[in-house]
N, C-alpha and C positions, 0 to 999 in steps of 0.2 A: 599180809594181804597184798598180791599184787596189785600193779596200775590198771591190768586190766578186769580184773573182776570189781574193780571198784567201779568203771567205767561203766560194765555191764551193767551193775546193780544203778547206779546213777540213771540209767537209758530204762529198764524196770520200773523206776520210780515215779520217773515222768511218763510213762506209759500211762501209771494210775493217774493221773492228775487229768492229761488227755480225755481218757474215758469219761470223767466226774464233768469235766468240762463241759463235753461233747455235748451225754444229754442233759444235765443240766439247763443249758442255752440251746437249745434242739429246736424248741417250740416258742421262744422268747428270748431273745435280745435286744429291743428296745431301751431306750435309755431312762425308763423310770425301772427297767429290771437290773438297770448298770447302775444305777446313782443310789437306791434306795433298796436295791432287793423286795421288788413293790410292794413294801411296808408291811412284808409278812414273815420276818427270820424270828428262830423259836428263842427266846432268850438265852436259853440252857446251850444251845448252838451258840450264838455270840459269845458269851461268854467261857466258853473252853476253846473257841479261834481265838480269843482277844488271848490268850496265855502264847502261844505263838506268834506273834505279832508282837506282844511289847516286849517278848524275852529276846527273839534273835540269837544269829549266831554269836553275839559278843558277848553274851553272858555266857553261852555254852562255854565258848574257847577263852574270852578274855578273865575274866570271872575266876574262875578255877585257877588261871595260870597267876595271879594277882594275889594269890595265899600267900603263897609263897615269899613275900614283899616281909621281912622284919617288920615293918612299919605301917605294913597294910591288915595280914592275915583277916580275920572276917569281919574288918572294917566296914566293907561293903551292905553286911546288915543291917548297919544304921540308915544308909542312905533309904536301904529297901524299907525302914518303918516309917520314915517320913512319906517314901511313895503310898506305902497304904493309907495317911492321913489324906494326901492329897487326891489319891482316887474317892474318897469320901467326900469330900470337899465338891469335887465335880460331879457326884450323884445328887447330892444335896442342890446345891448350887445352880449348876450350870444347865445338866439334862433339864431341870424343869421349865428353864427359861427357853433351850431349841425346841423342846416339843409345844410349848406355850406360842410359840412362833411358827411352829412349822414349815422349817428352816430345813433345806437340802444340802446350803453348804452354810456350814455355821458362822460365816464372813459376814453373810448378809444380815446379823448382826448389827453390827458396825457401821453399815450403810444405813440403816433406821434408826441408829443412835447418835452419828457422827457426821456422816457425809458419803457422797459418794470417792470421794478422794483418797476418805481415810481406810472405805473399804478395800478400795481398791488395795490400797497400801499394805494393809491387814492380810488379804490372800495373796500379795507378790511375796512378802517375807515369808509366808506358810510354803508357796512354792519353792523361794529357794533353801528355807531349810530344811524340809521335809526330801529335796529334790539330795543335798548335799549328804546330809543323815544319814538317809537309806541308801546312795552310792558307798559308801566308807562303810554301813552294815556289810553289803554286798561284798564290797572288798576284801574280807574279810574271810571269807568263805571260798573265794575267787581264788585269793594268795594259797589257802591249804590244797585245794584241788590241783592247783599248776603244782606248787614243791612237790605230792604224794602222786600224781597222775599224769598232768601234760606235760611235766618235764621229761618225762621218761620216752616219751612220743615225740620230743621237740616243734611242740606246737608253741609258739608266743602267746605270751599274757593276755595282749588283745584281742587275739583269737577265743580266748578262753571267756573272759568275758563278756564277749561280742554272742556267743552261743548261748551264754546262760541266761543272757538279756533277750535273745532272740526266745527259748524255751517259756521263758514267763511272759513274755509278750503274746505268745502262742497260745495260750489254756485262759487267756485272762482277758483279752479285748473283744472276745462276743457278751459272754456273760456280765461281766466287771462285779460288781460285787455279790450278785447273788451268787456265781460261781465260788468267788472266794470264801463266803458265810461255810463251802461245804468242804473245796479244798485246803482251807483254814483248822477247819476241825480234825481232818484225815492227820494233817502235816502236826497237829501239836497232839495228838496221841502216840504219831512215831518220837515227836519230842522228847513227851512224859514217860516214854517207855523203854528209851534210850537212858535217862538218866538214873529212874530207878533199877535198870538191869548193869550201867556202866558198877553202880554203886556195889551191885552184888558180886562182877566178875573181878571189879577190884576186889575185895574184900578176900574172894575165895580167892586169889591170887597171892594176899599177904596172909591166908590160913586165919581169917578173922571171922567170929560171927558179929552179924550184926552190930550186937551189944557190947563186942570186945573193940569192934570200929569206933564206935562211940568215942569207948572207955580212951582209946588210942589216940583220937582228936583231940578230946579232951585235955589229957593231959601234955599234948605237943606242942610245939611252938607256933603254930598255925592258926591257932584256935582262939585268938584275945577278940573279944565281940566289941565290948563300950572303951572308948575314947575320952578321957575326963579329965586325963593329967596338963593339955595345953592347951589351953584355948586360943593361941598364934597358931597351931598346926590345922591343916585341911583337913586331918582326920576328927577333930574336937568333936565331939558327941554333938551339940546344939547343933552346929555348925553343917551336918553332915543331915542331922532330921529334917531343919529350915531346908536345906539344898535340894532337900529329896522330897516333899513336899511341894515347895513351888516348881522342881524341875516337873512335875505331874501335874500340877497345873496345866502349866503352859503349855507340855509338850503332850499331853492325853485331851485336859478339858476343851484346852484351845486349838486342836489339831484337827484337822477334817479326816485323816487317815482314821485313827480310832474312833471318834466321834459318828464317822459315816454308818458303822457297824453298828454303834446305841443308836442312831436313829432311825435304824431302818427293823427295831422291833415296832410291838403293834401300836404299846403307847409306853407312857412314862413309867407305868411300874414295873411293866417287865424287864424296861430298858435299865430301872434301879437295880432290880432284881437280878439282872444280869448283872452290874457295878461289883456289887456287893460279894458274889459269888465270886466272879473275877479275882476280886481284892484278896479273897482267901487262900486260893490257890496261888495265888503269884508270889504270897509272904513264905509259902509254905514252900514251893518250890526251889526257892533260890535259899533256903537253909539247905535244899539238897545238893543244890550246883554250891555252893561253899562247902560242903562235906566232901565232892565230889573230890575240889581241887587240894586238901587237906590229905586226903587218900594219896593222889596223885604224886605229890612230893615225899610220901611216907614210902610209897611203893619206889620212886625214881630212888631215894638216898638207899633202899635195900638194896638194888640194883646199880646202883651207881650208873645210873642214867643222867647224863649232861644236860641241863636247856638247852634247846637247839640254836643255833646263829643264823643271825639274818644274814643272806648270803650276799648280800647288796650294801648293806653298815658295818657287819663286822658283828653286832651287838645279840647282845642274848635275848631272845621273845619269847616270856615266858604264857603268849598265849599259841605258842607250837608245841608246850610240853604236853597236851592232851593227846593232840594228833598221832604226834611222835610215839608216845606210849599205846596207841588204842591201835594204829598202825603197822608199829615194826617189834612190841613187846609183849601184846598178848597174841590169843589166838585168834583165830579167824571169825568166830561170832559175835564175840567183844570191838569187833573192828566194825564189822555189818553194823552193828548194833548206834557205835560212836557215827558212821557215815548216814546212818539214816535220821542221829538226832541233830547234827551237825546241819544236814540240805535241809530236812523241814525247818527248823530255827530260821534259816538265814531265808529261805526261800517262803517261810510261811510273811515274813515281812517283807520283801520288797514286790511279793504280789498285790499285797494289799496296799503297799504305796505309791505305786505305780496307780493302781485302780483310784487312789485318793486323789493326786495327783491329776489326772485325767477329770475326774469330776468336779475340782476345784476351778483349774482351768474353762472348762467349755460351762459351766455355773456361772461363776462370776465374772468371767471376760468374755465368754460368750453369748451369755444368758440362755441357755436349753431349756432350765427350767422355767421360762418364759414364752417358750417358743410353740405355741398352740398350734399357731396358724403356719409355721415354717415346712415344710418336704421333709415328715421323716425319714426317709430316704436319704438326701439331703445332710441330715442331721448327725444321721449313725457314720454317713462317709465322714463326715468331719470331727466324729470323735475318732475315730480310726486313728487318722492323719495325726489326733493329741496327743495319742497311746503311741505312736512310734518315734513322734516329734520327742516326750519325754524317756521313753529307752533311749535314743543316741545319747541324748544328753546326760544320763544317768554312766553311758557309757566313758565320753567323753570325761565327768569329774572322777571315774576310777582310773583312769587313764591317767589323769596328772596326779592325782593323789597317791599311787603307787611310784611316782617319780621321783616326788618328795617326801615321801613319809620318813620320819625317823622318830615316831613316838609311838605308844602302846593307842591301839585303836582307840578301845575305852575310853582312853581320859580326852580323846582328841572327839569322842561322840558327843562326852557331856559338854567341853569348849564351844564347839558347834551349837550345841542347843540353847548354851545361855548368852550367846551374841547374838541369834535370829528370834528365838523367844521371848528375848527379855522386851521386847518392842510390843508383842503382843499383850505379855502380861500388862503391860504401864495402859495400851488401847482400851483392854476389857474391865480393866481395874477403876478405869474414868468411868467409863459408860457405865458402870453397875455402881458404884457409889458416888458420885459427883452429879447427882437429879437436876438438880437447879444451873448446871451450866453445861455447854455444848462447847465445842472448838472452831478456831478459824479453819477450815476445813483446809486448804489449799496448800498451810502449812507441815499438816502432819507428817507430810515424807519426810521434812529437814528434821523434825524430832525425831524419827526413827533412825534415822541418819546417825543425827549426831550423838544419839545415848548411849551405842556401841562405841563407835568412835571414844568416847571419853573413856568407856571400860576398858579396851583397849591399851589406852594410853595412862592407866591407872595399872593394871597388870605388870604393863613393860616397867613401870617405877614402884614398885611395892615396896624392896629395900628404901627406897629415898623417902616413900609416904609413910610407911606402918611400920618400918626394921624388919622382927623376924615374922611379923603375922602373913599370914599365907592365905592367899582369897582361892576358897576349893569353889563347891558349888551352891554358896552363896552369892556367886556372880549375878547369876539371872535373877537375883533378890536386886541385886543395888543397879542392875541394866532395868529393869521394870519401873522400878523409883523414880530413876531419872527421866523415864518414859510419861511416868506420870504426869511428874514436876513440870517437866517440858510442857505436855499438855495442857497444864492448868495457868501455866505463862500464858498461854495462846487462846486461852478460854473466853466464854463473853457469856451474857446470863440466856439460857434458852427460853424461846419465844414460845414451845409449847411444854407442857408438862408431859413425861413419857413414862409407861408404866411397866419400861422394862429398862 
């Protein structure tokens, strides 16, 4: 597939998303149709956008190329069985406590539990983890389009960037999330239809039916699912349920990006009912995107196809072996096919976090949804001004992070999420089980502060503290603890009884 029909089909793409855009927000763009999709998205909708949105393009690309790992092979579905616990967890749990509230940005939480300080605290870490996140998702997607497209054009990386930031900026700042409810649902059907077709042109490419694929994973080296034999190693079965589990917590229940989407159904059941659907498909899908990448390396050794090298480290990425193969190995519909799951993936999440973002912001440090008596007018100009304040910035952390990258996305996602999450988990974890005591308010930032900070510096000395045990994504387990603990030093007994 040349650069330029990829280019074309890219510019097609977004053609559709414009249009969806356009009348979508035609008649409505108010900021209760940007924050809340005015409390009218069908669940069956949420819930097949929420499959695009929490997959991204790193499970497309990083995922598959991560089989390949001796050490890994489809390790990764452990993690994925914890997340289906933890999606549970936050249908049970948490949806019933935002709709009991009637909460726009699930922050303000925190401020009726804790303080206003601690709120505040609460949405600065959501911004910048959710802000840092979704740049490096971005990234990700950004790096395959420059090696397979703008380099051929000698466009620079920031250029590249700078467009696609501009592009989402573009279909997403009138509408915000009722837009997204529908180009969310568009973008994860080209997903799911990219993966189950990639799965067949592989297939009929190594002369395999289905069932003899299978048979073929099966019995190859790619294919070891549970983890049992060391409980030092980051793959260890418990280890990897626990990780994946509270990473879902934190980063779904306690996340304003996804959470904006359950709350903007009509009420709590449908918003479960959406959960619950979610949770199936998402378990189910990523046994395909790990079959995918089982394929992938089965087809590369018949071919004697190399990982590609990072042309900037020297080092082999094995989440380019997808590209590379859907690209310059097979035919041209297989390639259509990998491009159009690849932009929806990555572009179905950082639309919607940009739109989170934005709502998080002008909510909680702004207050909008307080603003009765304000110029709407007024109002929508200064969300405008949020939506492009956070693209540059989004721009800006791809910018450095492509300076210094020398690690596989992936694991640099989940690092990220359990140093800014783990703060939130330790906040919500007080508030929900600690009734009888509140906090010194004024303090909570030094404990947010300082509970990374410690994991941090427990990481950097793992040989010195534990020998050979290996802390995976049980971090944001023992960053939350500490969050806790901290909190509960600083506690004092509450002066009123709170029933949430």
């Amino acid at each position: 597939m040349t650069p330029t029909s990829i280019l074309v089909l890219i510019i097609i793409y977004f053609g559709f998303l414009f249009a969806i855009s356009y009348f979508v927000s035609k008649n409505n763009n108010d900021n209760n149709a940007f924050f809340k999709a005015n409390k009218n998205s069908k669940w069956y909708l949420v819930a097949f956008g929420m499959i695009g949105t929490a997959i991204s393009g790193i499970t497309f690309i990083s995922v598959p190329g991560e089989v390949g790992n001796p050490d890994l092979q489809f390790k990764y579905f452990q993690f994925v069985i914890g997340c289906a616990v933890g999606f549970i967890v936050v249908a049970k749990l948490l949806l019933p406590l935002y709709y009991r509230m009637n909460l726009t940005s699930i922050y303000s939480y925190i401020e009726q539990r804790l303080g206003l300080v601690s709120y505040k605290t609460a949405a600065t870490i959501f911004l910048i983890g959710r802000t840092v996140g979704s740049s490096f998702r971005l990234y990700l997607v950004v790096f395959v389009l420059q090696r397979y497209v703008f380099d051929f054009y000698n466009i620079p990386f920031a250029i590249t960037v700078l467009v696609s930031l501009a592009l989402i900026f573009a279909y997403t700042y009138r509408g915000g999330l009722k837009t997204i409810i529908i180009t969310d649902t568009l973008q994860t059907f080209f997903l799911i239809s990219s993966v189950f077709l990639t799965l067949f042109f592989v297939c009929k490419s190594l002369n395999l039916s289905f069932f003899e694929a299978f048979e073929e994973i099966k019995t190859s080296n790619y294919s070891k699912v549970f983890f049992f034999e060391d409980p030092l190693k980051g793959t260890y079965f418990w280890k990897q349920i626990l990780g994946g589990m509270f990473v879902t917590i934190a980063t779904v229940g306690l996340d304003q990006d996804l959470m904006q989407k359950n709350l903007s159904c009509k009420n709590i059941k449908e918003a479960q009912k959406n959960m619950f659907t979610f949770t199936g498909i998402f378990v189910l899908i990523n046994i395909f995107f790990l079959s995918v990448g089982a394929l992938l390396y089965l087809y590369a050794n018949k071919n004697g196809i190399a990982i590609p090298i990072d042309l900037i480290t020297g080092k082999p990425r094995t989440d380019l072996l997808f590209p590379e193969i859907a690209f310059k190995h097979l035919s041209i519909i297989p390639s259509i096919v990998f491009l159009l799951g690849l932009t929806a993936a990555t572009f179905a999440t950082t639309d919607s976090a940009l739109t989170a973002l934005t709502t998080s912001f002008c909510v909680d440090f702004l207050g909008m949804d307080k603003a009765e008596n304000q110029n709407k007018s007024n109002t929508i100009k200064t969300r405008h001004f949020v939506h492009v304040g956070f693209s540059i910035l989004m721009f800006l952390v791809i910018i450095i992070f492509n300076s210094i990258n020398d690690a596989s996305v992936v694991s640099m996602i989940f690092k990220i999420a359990s140093y800014t999450y783990g703060p939130l988990l330790g906040l919500y974890s007080f508030g929900l089980f600690v009734k009888s005591k509140t906090v010194k308010d004024k303090f909570v930032p030094l404990i947010c502060l300082i509970s990374p900070a410690i994991c941090f510096a427990i990481t950097q000395n793992t040989k010195l503290l534990f020998g050979d045990y290996v802390i995976d994504n049980e971090l944001i387990i023992l960053n939350g603890l500490l969050t806790f603990v901290g909190l509960f030093l600083i506690s004092k007994p509450a002066t009123n009884k709170t029933d949430f």
